[in-house]
Biotite code that builds the C-alpha atoms (Angstrom):
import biotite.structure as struc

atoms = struc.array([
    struc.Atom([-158.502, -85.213, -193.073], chain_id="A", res_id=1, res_name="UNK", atom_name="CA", element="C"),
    struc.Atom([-158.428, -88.750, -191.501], chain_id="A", res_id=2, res_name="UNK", atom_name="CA", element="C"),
    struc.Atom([-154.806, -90.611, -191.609], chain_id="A", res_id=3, res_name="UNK", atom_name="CA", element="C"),
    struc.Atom([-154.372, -94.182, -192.151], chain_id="A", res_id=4, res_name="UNK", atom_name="CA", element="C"),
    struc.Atom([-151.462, -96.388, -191.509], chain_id="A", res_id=5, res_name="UNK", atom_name="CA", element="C"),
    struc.Atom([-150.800, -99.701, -193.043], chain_id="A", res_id=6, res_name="UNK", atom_name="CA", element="C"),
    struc.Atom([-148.946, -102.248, -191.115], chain_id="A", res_id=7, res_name="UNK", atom_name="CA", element="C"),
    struc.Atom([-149.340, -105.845, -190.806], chain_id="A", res_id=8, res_name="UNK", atom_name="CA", element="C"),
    struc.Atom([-147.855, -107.816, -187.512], chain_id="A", res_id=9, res_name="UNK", atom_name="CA", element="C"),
    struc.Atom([-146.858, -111.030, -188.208], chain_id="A", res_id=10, res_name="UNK", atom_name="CA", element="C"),
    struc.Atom([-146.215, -114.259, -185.989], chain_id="A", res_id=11, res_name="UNK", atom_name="CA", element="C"),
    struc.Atom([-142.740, -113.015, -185.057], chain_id="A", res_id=12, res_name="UNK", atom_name="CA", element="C"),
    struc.Atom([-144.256, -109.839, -183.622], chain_id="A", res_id=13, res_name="UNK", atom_name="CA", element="C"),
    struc.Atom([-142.510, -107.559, -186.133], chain_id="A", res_id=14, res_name="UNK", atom_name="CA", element="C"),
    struc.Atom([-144.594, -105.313, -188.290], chain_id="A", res_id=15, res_name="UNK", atom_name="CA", element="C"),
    struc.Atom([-144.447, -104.693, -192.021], chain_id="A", res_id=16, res_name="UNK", atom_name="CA", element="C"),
    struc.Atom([-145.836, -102.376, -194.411], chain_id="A", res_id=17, res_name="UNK", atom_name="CA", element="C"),
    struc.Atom([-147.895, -104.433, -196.947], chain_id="A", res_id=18, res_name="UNK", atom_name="CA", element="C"),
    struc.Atom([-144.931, -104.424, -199.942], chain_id="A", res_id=19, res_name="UNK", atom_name="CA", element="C"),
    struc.Atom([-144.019, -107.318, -197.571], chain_id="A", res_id=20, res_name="UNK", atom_name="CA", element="C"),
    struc.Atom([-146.866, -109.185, -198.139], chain_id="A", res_id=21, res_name="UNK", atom_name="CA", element="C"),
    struc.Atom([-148.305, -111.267, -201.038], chain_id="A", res_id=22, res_name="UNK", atom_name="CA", element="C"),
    struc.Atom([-151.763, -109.256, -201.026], chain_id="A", res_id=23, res_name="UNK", atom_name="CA", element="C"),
    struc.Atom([-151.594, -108.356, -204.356], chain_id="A", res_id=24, res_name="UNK", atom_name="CA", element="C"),
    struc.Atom([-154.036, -110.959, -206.391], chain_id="A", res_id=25, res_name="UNK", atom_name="CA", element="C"),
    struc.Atom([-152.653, -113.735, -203.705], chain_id="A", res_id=26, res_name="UNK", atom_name="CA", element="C"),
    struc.Atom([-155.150, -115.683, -201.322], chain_id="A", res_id=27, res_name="UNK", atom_name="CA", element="C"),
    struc.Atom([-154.429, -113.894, -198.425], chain_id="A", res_id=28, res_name="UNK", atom_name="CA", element="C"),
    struc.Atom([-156.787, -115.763, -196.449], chain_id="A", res_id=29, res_name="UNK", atom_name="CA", element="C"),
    struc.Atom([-153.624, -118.839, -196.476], chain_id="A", res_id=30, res_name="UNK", atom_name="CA", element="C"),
    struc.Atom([-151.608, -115.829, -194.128], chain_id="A", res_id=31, res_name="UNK", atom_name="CA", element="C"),
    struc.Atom([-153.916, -113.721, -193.070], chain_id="A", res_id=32, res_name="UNK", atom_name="CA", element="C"),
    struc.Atom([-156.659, -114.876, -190.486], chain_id="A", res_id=33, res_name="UNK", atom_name="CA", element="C"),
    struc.Atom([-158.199, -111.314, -189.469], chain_id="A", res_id=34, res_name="UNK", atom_name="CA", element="C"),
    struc.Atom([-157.950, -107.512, -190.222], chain_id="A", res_id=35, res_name="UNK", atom_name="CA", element="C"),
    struc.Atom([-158.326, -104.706, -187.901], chain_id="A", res_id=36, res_name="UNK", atom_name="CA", element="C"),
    struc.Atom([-159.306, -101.843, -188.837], chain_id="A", res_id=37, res_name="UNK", atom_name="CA", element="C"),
    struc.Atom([-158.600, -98.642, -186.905], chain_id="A", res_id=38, res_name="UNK", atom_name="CA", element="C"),
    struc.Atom([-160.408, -95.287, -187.993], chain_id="A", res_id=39, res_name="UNK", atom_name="CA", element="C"),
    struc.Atom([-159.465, -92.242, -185.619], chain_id="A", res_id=40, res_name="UNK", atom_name="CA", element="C"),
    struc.Atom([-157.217, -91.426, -182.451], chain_id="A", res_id=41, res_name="UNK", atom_name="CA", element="C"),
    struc.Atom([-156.836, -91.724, -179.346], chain_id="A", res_id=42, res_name="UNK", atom_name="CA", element="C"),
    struc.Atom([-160.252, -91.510, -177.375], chain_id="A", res_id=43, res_name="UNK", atom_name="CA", element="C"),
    struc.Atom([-162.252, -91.260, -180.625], chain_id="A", res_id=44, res_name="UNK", atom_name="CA", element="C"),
    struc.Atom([-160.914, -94.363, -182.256], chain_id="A", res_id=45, res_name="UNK", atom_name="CA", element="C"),
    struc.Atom([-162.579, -96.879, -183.450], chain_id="A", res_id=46, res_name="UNK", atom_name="CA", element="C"),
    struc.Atom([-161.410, -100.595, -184.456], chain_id="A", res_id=47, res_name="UNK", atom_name="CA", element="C"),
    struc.Atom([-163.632, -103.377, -186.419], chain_id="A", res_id=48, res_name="UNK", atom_name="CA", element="C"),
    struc.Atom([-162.222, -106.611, -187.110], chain_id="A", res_id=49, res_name="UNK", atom_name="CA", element="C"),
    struc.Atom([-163.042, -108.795, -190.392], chain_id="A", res_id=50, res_name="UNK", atom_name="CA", element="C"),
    struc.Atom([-162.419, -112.187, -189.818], chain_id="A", res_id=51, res_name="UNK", atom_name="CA", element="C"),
    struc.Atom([-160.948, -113.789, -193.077], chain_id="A", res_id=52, res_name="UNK", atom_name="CA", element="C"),
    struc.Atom([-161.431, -117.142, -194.937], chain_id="A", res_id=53, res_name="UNK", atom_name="CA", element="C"),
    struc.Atom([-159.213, -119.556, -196.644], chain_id="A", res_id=54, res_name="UNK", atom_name="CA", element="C"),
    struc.Atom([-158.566, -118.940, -199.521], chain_id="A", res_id=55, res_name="UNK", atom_name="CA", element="C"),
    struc.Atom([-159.886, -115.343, -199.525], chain_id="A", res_id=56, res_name="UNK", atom_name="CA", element="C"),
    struc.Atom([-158.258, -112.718, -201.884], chain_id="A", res_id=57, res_name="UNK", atom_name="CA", element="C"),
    struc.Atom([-156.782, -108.982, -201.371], chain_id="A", res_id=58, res_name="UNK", atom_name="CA", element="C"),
    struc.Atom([-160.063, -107.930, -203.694], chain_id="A", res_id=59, res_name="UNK", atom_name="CA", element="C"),
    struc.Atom([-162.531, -110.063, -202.392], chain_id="A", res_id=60, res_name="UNK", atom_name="CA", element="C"),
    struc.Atom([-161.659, -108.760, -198.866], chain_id="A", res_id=61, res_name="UNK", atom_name="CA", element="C"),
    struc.Atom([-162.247, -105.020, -200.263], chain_id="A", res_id=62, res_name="UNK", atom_name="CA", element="C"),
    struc.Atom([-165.511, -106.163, -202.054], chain_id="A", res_id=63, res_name="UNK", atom_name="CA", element="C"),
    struc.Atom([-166.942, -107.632, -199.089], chain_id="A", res_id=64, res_name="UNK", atom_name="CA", element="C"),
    struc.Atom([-170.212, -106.247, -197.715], chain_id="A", res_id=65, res_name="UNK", atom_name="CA", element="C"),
    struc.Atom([-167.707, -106.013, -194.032], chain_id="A", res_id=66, res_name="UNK", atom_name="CA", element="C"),
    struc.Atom([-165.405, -104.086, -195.845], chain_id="A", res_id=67, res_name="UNK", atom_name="CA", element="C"),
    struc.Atom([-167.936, -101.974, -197.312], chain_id="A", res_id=68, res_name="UNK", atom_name="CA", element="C"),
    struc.Atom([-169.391, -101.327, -193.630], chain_id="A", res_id=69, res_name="UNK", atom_name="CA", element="C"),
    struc.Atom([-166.443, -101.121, -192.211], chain_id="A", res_id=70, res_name="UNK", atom_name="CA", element="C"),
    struc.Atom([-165.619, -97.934, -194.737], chain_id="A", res_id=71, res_name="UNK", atom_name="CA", element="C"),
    struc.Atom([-168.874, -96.622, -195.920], chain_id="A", res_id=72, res_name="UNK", atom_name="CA", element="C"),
    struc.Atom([-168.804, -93.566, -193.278], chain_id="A", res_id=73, res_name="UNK", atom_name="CA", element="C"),
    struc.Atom([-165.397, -92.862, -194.012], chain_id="A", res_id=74, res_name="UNK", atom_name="CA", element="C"),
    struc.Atom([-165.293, -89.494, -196.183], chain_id="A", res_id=75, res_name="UNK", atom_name="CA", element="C"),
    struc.Atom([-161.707, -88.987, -196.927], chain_id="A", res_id=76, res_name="UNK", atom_name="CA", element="C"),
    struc.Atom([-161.004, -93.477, -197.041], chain_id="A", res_id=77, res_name="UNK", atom_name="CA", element="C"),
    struc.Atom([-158.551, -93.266, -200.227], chain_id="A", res_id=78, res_name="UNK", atom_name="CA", element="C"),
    struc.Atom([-156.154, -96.080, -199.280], chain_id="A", res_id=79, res_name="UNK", atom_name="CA", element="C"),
    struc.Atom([-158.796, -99.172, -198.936], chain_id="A", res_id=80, res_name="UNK", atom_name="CA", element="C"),
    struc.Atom([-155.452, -101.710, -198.037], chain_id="A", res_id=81, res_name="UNK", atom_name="CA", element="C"),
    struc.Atom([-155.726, -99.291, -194.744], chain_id="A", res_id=82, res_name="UNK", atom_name="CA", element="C"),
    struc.Atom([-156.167, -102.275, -191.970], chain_id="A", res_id=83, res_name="UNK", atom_name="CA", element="C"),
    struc.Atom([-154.066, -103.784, -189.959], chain_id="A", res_id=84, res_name="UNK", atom_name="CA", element="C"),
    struc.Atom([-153.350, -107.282, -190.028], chain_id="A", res_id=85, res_name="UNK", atom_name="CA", element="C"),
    struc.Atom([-154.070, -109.126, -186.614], chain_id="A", res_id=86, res_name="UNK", atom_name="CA", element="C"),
    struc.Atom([-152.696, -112.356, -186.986], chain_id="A", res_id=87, res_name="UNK", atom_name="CA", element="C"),
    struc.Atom([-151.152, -114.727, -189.410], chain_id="A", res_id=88, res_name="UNK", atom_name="CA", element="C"),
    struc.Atom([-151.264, -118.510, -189.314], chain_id="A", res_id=89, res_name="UNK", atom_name="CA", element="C"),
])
């Protein structure tokens, strides 16, 4: 069974856990400029990034055909707000 954490570094360096953030229904693409995604550990791991567009929202993100690639192999994905947040503007 695969683990995912959710954090999301912002510009002051800190991370958060997404309760923090306005994904819910908000344009995330005004804060949020790319995801990360990291699926495994250590030498096994694997990380995509999904660049983002203004304007962009939390379900349009997890709709997208990236996303959709990004998580199509993963068996045991249940949390699909599982990326981590590279940068924000």
């Amino acid at each position: 069974m695969a683990g995912f954490a959710v954090k999301y570094k912002a510009v002051d360096g800190e991370y958060y856990d997404k309760t923090h953030l306005p994904l819910a229904g908000a344009q995330i693409g005004k804060w949020v400029k790319a995801l990360r995604v990291i699926r495994g550990k250590g030498d096994f791991q694997q990380i995509t990034l999904v660049d983002l567009k203004d304007g962009v929202t939390a379900s349009e993100v997890l709709e997208s055909a990236e996303m959709k690639a990004v998580t199509a192999d993963m068996a045991n994905f249940t949390d699909p707000q599982a990326v981590e947040v590279l940068r924000f503007e």
